[in-house]
C-alpha positions as CSV (number, residue, x, y, z in Angstrom):
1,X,7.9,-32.1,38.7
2,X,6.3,-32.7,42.0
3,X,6.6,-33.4,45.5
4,X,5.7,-36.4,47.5
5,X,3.9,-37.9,50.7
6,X,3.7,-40.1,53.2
7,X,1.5,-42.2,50.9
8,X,4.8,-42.4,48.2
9,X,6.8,-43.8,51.3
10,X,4.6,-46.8,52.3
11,X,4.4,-47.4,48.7
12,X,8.2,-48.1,48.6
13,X,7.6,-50.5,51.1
14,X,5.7,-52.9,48.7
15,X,7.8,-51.9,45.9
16,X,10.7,-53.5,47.6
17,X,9.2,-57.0,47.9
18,X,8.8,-56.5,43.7
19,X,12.3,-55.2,42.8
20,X,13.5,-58.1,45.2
21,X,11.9,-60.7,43.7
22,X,10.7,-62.3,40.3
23,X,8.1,-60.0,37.9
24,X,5.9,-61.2,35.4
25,X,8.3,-59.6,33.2
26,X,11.7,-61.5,34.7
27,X,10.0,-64.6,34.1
28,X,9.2,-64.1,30.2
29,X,10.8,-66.7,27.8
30,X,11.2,-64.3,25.2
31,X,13.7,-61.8,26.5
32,X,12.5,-60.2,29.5
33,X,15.9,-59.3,31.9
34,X,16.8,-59.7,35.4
35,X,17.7,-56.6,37.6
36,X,18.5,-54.9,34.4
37,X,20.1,-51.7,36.6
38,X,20.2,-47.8,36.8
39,X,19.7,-46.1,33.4
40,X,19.4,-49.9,31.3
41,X,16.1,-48.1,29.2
42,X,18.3,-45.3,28.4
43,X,21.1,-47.7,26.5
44,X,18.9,-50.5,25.6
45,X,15.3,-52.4,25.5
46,X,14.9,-53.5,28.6
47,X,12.0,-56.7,28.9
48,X,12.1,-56.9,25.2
49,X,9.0,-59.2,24.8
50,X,7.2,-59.7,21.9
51,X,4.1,-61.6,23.4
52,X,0.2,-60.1,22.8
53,X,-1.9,-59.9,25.6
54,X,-2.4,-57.7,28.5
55,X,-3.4,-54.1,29.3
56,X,-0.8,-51.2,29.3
57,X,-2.3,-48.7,32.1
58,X,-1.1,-44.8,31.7
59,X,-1.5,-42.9,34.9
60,X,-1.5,-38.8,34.7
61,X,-2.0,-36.0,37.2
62,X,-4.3,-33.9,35.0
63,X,-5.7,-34.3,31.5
64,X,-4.0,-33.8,28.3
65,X,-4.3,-30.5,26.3
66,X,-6.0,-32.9,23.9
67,X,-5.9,-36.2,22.7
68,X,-6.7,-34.6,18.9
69,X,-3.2,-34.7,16.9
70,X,-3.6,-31.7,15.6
71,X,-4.1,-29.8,18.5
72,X,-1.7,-31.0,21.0
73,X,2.0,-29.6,22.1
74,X,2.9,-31.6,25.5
75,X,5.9,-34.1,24.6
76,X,4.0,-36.7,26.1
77,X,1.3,-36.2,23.8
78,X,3.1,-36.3,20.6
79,X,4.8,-39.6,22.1
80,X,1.4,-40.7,22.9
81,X,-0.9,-40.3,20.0
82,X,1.3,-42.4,17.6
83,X,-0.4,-45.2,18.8
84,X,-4.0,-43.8,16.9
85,X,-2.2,-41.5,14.5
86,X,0.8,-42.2,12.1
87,X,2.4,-38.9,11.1
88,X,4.6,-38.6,7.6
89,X,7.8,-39.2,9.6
90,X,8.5,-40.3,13.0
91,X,11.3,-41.6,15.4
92,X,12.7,-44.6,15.3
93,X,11.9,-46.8,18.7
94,X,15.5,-46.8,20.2
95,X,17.2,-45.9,23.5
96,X,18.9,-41.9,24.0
97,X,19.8,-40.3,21.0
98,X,19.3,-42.8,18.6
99,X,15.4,-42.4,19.3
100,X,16.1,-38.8,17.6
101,X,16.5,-40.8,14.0
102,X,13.8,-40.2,11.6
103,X,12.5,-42.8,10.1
104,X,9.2,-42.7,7.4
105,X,5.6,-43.5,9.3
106,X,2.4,-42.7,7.2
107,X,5.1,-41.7,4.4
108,X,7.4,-44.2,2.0
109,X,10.6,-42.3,2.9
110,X,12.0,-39.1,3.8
111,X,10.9,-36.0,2.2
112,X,12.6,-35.1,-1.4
113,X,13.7,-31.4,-1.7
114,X,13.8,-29.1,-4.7
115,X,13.9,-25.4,-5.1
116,X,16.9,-24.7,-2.7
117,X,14.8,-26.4,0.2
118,X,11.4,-24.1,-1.0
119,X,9.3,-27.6,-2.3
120,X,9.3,-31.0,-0.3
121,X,8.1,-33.8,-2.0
122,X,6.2,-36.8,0.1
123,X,4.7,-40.3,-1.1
124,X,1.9,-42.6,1.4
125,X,1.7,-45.9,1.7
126,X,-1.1,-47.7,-0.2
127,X,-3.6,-49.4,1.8
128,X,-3.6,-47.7,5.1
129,X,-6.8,-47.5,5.8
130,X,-9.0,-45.8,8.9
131,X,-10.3,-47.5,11.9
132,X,-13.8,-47.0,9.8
133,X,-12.5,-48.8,7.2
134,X,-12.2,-46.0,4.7
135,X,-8.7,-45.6,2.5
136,X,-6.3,-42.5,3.6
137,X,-5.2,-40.3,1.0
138,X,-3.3,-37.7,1.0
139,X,-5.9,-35.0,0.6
140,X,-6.7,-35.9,4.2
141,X,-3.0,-35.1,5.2
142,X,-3.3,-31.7,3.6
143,X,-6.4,-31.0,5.6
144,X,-5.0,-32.4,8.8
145,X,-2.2,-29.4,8.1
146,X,-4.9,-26.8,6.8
147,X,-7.3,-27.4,10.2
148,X,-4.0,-27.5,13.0
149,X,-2.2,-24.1,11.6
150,X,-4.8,-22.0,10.1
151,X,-7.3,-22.2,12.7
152,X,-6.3,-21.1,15.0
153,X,-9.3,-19.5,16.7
154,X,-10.4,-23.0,17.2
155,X,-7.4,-25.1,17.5
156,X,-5.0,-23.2,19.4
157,X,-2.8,-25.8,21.2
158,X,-0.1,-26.9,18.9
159,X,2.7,-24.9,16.8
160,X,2.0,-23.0,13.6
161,X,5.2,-23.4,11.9
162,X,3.3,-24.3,8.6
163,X,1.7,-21.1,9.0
164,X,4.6,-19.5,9.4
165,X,6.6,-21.2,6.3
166,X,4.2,-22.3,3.5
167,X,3.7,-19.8,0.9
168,X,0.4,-17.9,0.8
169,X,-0.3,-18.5,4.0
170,X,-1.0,-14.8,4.8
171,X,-3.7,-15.4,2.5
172,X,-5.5,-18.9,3.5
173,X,-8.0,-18.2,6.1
174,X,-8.3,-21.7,6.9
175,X,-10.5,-24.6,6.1
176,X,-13.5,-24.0,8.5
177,X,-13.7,-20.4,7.1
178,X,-12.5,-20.9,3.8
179,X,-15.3,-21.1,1.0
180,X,-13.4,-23.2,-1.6
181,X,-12.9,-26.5,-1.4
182,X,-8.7,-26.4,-3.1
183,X,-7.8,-25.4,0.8
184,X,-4.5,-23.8,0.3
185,X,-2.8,-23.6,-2.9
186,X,0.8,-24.2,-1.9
187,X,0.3,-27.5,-0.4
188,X,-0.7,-30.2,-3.4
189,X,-1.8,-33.4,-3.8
190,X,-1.3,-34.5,-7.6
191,X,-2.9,-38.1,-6.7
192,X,-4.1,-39.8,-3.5
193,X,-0.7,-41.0,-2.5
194,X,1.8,-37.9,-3.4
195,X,1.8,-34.9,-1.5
196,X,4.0,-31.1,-2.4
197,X,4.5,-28.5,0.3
198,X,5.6,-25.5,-1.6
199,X,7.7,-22.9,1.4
200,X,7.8,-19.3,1.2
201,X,11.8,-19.6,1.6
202,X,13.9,-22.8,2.1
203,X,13.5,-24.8,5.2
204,X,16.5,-27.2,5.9
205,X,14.6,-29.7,8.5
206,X,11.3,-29.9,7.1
207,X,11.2,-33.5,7.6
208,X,11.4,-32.9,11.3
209,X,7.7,-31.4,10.7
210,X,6.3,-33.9,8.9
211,X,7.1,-35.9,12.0
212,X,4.2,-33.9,13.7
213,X,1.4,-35.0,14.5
214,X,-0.7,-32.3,12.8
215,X,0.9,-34.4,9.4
216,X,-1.5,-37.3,11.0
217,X,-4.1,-37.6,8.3
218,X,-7.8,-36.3,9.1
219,X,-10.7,-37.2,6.8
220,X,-12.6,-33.7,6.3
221,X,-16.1,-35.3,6.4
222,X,-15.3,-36.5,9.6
223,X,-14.0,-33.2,11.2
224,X,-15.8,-31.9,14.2
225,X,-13.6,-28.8,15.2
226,X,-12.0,-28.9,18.7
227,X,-15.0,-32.1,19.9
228,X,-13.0,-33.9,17.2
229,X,-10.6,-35.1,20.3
230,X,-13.6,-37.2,21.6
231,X,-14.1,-39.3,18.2
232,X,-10.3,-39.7,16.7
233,X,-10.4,-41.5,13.8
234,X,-7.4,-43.9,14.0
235,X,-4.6,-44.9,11.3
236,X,-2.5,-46.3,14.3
237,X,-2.6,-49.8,15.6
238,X,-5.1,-48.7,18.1
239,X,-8.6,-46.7,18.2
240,X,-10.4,-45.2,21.0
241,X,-12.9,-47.4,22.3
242,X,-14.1,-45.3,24.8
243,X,-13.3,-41.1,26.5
244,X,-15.1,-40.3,29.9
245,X,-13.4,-36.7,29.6
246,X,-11.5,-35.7,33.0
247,X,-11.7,-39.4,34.1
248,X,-10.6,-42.2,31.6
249,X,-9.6,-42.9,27.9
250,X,-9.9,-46.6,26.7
251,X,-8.1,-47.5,23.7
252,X,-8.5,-51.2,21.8
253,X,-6.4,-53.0,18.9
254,X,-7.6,-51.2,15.4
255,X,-8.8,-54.1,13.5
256,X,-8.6,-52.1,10.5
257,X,-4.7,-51.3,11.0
258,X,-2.1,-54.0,8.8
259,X,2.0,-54.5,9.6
260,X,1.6,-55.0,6.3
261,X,2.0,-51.1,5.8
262,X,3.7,-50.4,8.9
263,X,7.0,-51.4,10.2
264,X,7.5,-49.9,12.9
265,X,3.8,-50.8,15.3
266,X,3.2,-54.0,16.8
267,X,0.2,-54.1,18.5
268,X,1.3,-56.2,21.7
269,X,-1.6,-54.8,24.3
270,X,-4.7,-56.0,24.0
271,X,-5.8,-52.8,25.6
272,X,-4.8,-49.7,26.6
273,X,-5.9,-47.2,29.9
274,X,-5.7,-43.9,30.1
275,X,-6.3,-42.8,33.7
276,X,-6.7,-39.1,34.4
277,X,-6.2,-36.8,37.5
278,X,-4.7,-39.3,39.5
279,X,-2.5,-37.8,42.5
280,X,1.4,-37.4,41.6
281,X,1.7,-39.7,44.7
282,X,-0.4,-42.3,43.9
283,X,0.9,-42.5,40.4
284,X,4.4,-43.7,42.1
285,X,2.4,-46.2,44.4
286,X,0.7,-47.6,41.3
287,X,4.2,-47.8,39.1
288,X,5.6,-49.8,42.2
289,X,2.3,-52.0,42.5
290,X,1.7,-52.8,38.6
291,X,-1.5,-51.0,38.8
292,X,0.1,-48.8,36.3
293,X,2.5,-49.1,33.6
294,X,4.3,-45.6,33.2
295,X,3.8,-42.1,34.1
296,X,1.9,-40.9,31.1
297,X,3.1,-37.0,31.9
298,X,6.6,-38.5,31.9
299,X,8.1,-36.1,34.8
300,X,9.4,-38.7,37.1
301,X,9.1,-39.6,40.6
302,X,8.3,-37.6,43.7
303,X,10.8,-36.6,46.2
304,X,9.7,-38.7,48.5
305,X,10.1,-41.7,46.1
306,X,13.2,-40.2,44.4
307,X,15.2,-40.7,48.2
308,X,13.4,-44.0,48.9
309,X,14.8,-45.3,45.6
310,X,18.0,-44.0,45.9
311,X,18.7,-45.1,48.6
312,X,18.2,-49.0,48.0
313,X,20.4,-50.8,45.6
314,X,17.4,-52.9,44.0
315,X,15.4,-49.3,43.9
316,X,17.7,-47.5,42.0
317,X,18.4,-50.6,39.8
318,X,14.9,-49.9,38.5
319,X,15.3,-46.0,37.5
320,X,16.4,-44.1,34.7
321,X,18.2,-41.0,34.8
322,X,18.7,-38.7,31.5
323,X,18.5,-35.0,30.5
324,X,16.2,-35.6,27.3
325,X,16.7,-31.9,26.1
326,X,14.9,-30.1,28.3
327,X,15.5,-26.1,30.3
328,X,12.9,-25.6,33.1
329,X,13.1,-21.7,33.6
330,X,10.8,-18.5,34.1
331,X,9.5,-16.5,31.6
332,X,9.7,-13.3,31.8
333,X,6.5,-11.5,30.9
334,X,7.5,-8.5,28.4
335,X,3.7,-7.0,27.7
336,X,3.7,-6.8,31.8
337,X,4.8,-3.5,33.5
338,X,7.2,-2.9,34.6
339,X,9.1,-6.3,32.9
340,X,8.9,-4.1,29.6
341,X,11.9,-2.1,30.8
342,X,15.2,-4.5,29.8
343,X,16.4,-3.3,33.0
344,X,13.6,-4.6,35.7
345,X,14.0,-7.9,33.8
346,X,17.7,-7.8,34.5
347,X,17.0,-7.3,38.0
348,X,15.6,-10.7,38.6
349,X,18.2,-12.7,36.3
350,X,20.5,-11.2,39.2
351,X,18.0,-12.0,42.2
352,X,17.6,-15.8,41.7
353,X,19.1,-17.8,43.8
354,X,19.4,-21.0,41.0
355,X,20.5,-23.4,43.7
356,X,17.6,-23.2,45.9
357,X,15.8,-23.4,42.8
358,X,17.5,-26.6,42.1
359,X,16.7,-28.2,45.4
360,X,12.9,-27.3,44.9
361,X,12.9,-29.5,41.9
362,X,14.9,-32.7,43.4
363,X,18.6,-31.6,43.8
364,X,21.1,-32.3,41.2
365,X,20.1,-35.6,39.8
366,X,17.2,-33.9,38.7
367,X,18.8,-31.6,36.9
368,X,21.7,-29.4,36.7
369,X,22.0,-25.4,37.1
370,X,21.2,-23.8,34.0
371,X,22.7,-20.5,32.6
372,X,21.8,-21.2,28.5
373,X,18.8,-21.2,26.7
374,X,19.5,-24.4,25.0
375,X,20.7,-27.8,27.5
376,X,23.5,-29.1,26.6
377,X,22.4,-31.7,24.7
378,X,20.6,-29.5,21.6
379,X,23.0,-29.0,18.8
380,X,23.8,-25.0,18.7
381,X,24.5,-25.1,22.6
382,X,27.4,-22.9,23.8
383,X,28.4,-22.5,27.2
384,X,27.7,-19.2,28.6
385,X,26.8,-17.3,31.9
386,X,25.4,-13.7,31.8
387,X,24.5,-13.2,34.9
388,X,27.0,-15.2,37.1
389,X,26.6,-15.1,40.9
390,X,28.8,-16.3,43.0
391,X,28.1,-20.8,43.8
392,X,24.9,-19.7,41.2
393,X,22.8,-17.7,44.2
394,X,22.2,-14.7,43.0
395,X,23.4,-11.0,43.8
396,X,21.5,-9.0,46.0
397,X,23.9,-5.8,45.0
398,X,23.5,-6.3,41.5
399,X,20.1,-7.1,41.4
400,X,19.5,-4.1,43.4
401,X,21.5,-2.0,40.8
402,X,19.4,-3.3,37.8
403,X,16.2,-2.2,39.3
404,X,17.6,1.2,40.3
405,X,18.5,1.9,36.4
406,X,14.9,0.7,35.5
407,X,13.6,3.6,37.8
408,X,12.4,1.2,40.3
409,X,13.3,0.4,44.4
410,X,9.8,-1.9,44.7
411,X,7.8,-4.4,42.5
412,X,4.9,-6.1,43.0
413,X,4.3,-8.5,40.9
414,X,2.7,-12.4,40.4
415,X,4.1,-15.3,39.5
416,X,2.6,-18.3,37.5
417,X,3.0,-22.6,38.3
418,X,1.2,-25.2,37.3
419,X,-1.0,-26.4,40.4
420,X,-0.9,-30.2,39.7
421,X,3.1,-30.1,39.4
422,X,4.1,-29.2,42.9
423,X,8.0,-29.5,42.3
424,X,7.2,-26.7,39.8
425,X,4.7,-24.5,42.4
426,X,7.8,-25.7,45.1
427,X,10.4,-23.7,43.0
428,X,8.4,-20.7,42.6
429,X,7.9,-20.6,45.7
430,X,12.0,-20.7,46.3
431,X,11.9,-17.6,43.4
432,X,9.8,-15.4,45.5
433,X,11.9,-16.0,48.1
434,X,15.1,-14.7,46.3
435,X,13.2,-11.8,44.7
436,X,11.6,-10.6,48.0
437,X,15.5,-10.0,49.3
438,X,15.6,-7.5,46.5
439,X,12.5,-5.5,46.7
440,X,10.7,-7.7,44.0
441,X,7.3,-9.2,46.0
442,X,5.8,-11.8,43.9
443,X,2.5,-13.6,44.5
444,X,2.1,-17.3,43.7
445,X,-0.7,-18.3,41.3
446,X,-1.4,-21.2,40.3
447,X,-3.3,-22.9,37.1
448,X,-4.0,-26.9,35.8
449,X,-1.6,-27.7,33.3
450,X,-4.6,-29.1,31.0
451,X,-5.3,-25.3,30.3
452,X,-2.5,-23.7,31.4
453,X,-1.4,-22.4,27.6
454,X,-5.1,-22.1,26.8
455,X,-6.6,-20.1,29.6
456,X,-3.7,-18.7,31.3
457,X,0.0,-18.4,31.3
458,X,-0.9,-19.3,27.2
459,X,-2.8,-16.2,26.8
460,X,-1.2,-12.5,26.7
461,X,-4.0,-10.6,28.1
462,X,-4.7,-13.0,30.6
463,X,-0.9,-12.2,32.1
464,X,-1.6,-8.6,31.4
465,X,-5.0,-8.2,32.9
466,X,-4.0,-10.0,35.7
467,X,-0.5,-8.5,36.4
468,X,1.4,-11.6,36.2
469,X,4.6,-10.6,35.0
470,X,7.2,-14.3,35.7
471,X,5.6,-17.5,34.6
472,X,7.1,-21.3,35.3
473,X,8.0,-23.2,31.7
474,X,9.9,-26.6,30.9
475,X,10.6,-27.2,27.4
476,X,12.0,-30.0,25.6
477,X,13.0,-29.5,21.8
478,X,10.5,-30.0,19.1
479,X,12.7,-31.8,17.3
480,X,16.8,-32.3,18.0
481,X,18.3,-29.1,16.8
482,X,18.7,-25.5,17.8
483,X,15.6,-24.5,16.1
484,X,13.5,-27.2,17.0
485,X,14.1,-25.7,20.9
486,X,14.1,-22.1,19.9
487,X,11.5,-21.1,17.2
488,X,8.0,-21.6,19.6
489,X,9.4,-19.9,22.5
490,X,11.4,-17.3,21.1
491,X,10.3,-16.1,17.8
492,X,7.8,-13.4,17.6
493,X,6.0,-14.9,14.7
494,X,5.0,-17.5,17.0
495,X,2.8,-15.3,19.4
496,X,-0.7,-16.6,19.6
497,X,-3.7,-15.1,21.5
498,X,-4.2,-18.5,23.2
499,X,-2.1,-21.9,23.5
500,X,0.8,-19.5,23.3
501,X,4.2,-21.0,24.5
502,X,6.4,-17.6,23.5
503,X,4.6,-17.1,27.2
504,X,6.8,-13.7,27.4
505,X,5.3,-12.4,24.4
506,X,9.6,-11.8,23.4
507,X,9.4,-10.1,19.7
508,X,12.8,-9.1,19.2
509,X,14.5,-8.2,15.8
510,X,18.0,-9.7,16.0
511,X,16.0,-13.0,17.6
512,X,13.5,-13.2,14.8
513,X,15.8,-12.7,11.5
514,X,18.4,-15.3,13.2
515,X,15.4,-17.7,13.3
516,X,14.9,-16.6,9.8
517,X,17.9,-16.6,8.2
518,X,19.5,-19.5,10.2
519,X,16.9,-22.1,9.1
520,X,17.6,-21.4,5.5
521,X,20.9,-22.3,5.6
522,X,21.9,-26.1,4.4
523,X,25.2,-26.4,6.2
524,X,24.6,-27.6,9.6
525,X,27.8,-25.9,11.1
526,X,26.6,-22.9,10.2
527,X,22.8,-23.6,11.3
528,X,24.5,-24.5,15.3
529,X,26.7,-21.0,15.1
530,X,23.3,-19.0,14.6
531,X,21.5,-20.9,17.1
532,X,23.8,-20.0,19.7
533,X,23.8,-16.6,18.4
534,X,20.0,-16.6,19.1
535,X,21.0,-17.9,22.6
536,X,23.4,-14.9,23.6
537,X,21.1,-12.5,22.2
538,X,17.9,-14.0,24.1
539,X,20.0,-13.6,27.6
540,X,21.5,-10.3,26.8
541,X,17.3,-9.1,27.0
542,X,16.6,-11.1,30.3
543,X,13.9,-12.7,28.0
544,X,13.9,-16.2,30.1
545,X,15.9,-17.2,33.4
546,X,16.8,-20.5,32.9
547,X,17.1,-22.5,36.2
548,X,18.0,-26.1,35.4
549,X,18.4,-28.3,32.8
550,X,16.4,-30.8,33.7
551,X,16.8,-34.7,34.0
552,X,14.3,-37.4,34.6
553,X,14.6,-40.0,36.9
554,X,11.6,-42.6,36.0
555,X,11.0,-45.5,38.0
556,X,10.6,-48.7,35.0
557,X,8.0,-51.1,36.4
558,X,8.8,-54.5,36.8
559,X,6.2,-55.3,34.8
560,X,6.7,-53.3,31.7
561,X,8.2,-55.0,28.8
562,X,10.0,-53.1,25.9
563,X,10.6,-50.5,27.8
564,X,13.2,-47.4,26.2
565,X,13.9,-44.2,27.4
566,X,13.8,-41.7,23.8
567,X,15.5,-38.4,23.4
568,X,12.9,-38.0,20.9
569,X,10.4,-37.1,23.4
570,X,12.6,-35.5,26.4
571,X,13.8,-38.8,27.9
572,X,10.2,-40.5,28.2
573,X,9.8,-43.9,27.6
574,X,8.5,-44.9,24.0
575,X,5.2,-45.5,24.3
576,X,4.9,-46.8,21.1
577,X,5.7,-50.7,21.3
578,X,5.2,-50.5,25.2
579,X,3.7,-54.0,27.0
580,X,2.8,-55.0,30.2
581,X,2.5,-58.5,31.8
582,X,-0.7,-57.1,33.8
């Protein structure tokens, strides 16, 4: 999601004498690969090594929302923090779609349902223990969930749906404001390793949100609110060692963590470094040099970079090029005049032109032209077009039409991007092109993405105040169904006055009870026909234009070992057994 320069180019140049020759990794005894070729990470391990040692080097463009689980919603985050915080569930480290499997993490197995689907039962593992050396218990799983949902005045940044679905929930006002110390009633903790989440009404994937990171356990005597992101307290295999906020994050080997109770971690690095607010061009150089492992944002290469390694047979060798469930679109803003009116909204569905679009983000191997809600690779997806335009670029006449029956021959409007993304600020800036030949005049503004949901595009009367009525999103499932991609985006329960991503502030009836009712079903076939109900009826209000679905392509460092690309978290590499031979 941004462009390159000059500076990406000569990189290339050095990267060339790498992919030519021998890596570290090539020469491993243990099962590192030569020239394992385009997309190998998305159908296999590629370097699979399982020697210790080294230092795994994560380069990104800004800072994260958060490094605290429980208040995080980038994919790259949730990929991320597994390594210091074991959820109940989580994905099982494979390549594509089988990286969607859930497998059990802090928990012994998969959630046991009752009631219809109303009660899910959970049991820990015994032993796990904290980097401080104290025991976890389930209690500190049930605050983990109580603190990251019904707080939201203080931990805005990641989804509410246990808010939305436990019962009582209207009621709990949340541990930092709540005087008992039972927390809320409806999740219990019979003993210190069995945990009961009693729902309002049944709620068919539920393990998919004990695969969360807000189901990371939290000890409550440790809590510090929203400065508990600078002192984590780890359960993973490693714990922070050191946070210079805005620069670096060091993370070391948790002594305290055991494969004893954990399958699935195997602590390879010795250490792990978190650089932040590096330039999206030098974050290429650095992949080609070995100065860093992976792209910790996950986005993929620059333009620059993308033709450079394209072009070369030993360049694109080293890439990996997958869809991962993700729509970029724009959102359009329905608390901002005039984008209230069905009609004005209409108007720019008609305007875009999606192929310029397109070529703003990296051209067709970064994604194809979208015209659905949901990519085609999210169960529920149906093809459909609403708004077709002749080769997808837009209808002046029509567009034209639209914003003569929504009483309007001029707008002025703005339009959001995310400032250190620039293939994101680029196709904005090929929307306000399209709109302008319509009447529609747009002004570019632009925003971090560390606090893009908290101070800006994330916040309703920040949009309203300030007139912006279109604002740039990408979104990747939170889990692989039609309701994992829908519910945050779409369903008017999930509104929040800050770290909103329902950035339209879309509350619409036949929306909401679909989301409702579909959930609640327990046949899957019937679960998909809603969800691409809820599609239909989304377009049919010009809630979103979606512009691509977008792929990846990721340059795999020849010195990375056990690298695999996971549908789990929009084609990123799993970051979770990742190596280096730096």
């Amino acid at each position: 999601m941004r462009r390159s320069a000059l500076a990406a180019i000569a990189a290339i140049g050095s990267a060339a004498l790498l992919l030519t020759g021998c890596s570290k990794a090539d020469d491993s005894s243990d099962g590192g690969t030569k020239a394992a070729g385009a997309n190998a990470a998305t159908k296999g391990v590629v370097n699979a090594s399982t020697k210790k040692g080294g230092t795994v080097t994560y380069d990104l463009s800004d800072v994260p929302d958060s490094f605290d689980p429980g208040n995080t919603y980038y994919a790259y985050m949730w990929n991320f923090s597994r390594l210091y915080a074991r959820p109940l569930m989580t994905y099982k480290p494979g390549p594509g779609g089988e990286g969607n499997t859930l497998v059990p993490d802090l928990a012994t197995g998969k959630g046991v349902s009752s009631d219809g689907g109303k009660t899910w039962t959970y049991h820990i593992r015994k032993g796990v223990k904290y980097s401080d050396g104290t025991t976890v218990t389930t209690k500190d799983v049930k605050y983990a969930v109580e603190r990251s949902n019904f707080a939201r005045d203080v931990l805005s940044l990641g989804p509410n749906y246990f808010q939305q679905y436990l019962e009582g929930a209207d009621k709990y006002k949340g541990p930092y404001k709540d005087k008992s110390k039972d927390g809320i009633s409806s999740i219990e903790t019979p003993d210190d390793t069995t945990i009961v989440f009693h729902l309002a009404n049944p709620f068919q994937e539920f393990d998919y949100l004990a695969a969360m990171p807000q189901t990371a356990p939290v000890p409550q005597a440790k809590d510090t609110g929203v400065d508990y992101a600078k002192s984590v307290l780890s359960t993973g295999s490693y714990m922070f060692k050191s946070y210079t906020e805005g620069k670096q994050a060091v993370l070391v080997r948790n002594p305290e963590w055991s494969a004893k109770t954990d399958p699935l971690r195997k602590q390879y690095p010795d250490k792990i470094v978190v650089n932040l607010k590096v330039n999206p061009e030098t974050i290429d150089k650095d992949l080609q040099s070995g100065d860093a492992t992976v792209d910790m944002a996950g986005s993929g290469v620059q333009a620059a970079t993308q033709a450079q390694l394209l072009n070369s047979s030993d360049g694109k060798a080293s890439t990996d090029n997958t869809y991962g469930g993700r729509l970029v679109y724009a959102t359009l803003n329905t608390n901002v005049k005039p984008f209230d009116n069905v009609a004005c909204r209409k108007a720019v569905e008609y305007a875009i032109d999606k192929v310029s679009v397109q070529t703003a983000l990296g051209g067709p191997i970064r994604g194809e032209v979208a015209t659905t809600v949901l990519p085609p690779d999210v169960a529920g997806y149906a093809k459909a077009d609403v708004y077709a335009t002749k080769g997808n670029k837009g209808d002046v006449a029509k567009a034209k039409a639209q914003l003569k029956a929504c009483g309007q021959t001029t707008i002025n409007t703005s339009i959001s991007a995310r400032s250190d993304r620039p293939t994101e600020v680029d196709a904005a800036t090929a929307i306000i092109a399209s709109l302008k030949k319509v009447g529609i005049n747009a002004s570019l503004k632009q925003y971090p993405s560390g606090k893009y949901f908290t101070d800006y595009a994330g916040v309703p009367s920040f949009l309203k105040s300030n007139k912006i009525g279109i604002s740039m999103m990408q979104w990747g499932a939170d889990w692989a169904s039609g309701y994992g991609f829908l519910q945050q985006i779409l369903n008017g329960a999930a509104i929040g006055t800050s770290g909103n991503t329902n950035l339209g502030s879309f509350d619409d009836k036949t929306v909401n009870n679909l989301l409702n009712t579909s959930i609640q079903s327990s046949d899957l076939a019937t679960r998909n026909k809603m969800y691409a109900q809820i599609d239909k009826a989304t377009m049919e209000q010009a809630a979103i234009v979606p512009l691509t679905y977008f792929k990846i392509l990721l340059y795999r460092s020849p010195y990375a070992t056990n690298v695999v690309s996971t549908s789990a978290f929009s084609g990123q590499y799993d970051y979770l057994n990742l190596g280096s031979t730096k």
